[in-house]
C-alpha atoms as one frame of an Amber mdcrd trajectory, in Angstrom:
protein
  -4.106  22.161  -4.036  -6.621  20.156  -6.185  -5.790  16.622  -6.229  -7.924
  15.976  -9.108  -5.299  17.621 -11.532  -2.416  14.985  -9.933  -4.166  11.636
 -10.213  -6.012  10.315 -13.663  -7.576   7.706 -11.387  -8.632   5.865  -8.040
  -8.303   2.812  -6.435 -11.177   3.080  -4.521 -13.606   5.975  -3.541 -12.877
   8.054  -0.267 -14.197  11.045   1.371 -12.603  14.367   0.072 -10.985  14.858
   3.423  -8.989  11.480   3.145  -5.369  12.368   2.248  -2.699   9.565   2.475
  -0.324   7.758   0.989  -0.667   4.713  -1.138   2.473   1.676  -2.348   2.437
  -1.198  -3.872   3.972  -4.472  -3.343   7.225  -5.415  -5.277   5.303  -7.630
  -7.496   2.365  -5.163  -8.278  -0.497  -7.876  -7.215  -1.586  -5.537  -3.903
  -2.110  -2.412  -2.745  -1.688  -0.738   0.998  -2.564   2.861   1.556  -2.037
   4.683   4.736  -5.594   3.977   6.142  -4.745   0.236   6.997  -6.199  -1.523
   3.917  -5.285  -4.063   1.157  -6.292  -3.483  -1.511  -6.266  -6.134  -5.144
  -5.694  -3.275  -7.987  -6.748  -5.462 -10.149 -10.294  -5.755  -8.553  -9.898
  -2.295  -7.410 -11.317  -4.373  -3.863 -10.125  -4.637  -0.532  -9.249  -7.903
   0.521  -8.440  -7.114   3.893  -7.975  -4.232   6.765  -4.395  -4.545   8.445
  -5.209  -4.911  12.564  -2.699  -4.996  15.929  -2.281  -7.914  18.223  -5.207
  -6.592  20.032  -7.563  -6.255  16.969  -7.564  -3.046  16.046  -7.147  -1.355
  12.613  -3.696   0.345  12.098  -2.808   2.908  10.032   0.150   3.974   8.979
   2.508   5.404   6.183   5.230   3.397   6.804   5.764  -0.006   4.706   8.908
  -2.304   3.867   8.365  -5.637   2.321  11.253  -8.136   2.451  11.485 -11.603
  -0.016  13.672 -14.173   1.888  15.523 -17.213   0.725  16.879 -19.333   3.108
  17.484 -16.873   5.974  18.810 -14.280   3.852  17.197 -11.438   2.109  16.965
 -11.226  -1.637  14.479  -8.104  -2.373  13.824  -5.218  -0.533  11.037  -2.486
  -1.059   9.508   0.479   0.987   6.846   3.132   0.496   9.472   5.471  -1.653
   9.394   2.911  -4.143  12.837   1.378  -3.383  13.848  -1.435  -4.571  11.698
  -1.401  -7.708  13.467  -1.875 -11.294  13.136   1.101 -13.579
């Protein structure tokens, strides 16, 4: 399959071989693909590389973000796109 017919643009530049998934937060201000960065699409920059207790970079395809209000949550989202409005 040629990627280049699915996407009309990047976020950043990566090796051909790099295949992964990419979400965004609820609110649209930041990006996190699978490879453990975060990225401002704005800027199109990374502002940071996600690391463990221990210090190293983690990867991974699996994201929920939850908004809380005084102990409870209010807004939910995940890598599907869940919780997004239409």
């Amino acid at each position: 399959m040629d990627d280049r017919l699915r996407f009309d643009h990047r976020l950043v530049s990566a090796p051909d071989s790099t295949r992964g998934w990419v979400t965004f937060s609820l609110d649209g201000k930041f990006a996190y693909p699978s490879t453990g960065e975060v990225i401002d699409p704005k800027t199109k920059k990374i502002i940071v590389v996600l690391k463990d207790e221990k210090g190293r970079e983690v990867h991974s395809e699996k994201v929920i973000e939850i908004h809380w209000k005084d102990g409870v949550p209010v807004r939910v989202g995940d890598q599907f796109g869940l919780g997004r409005a239409p």
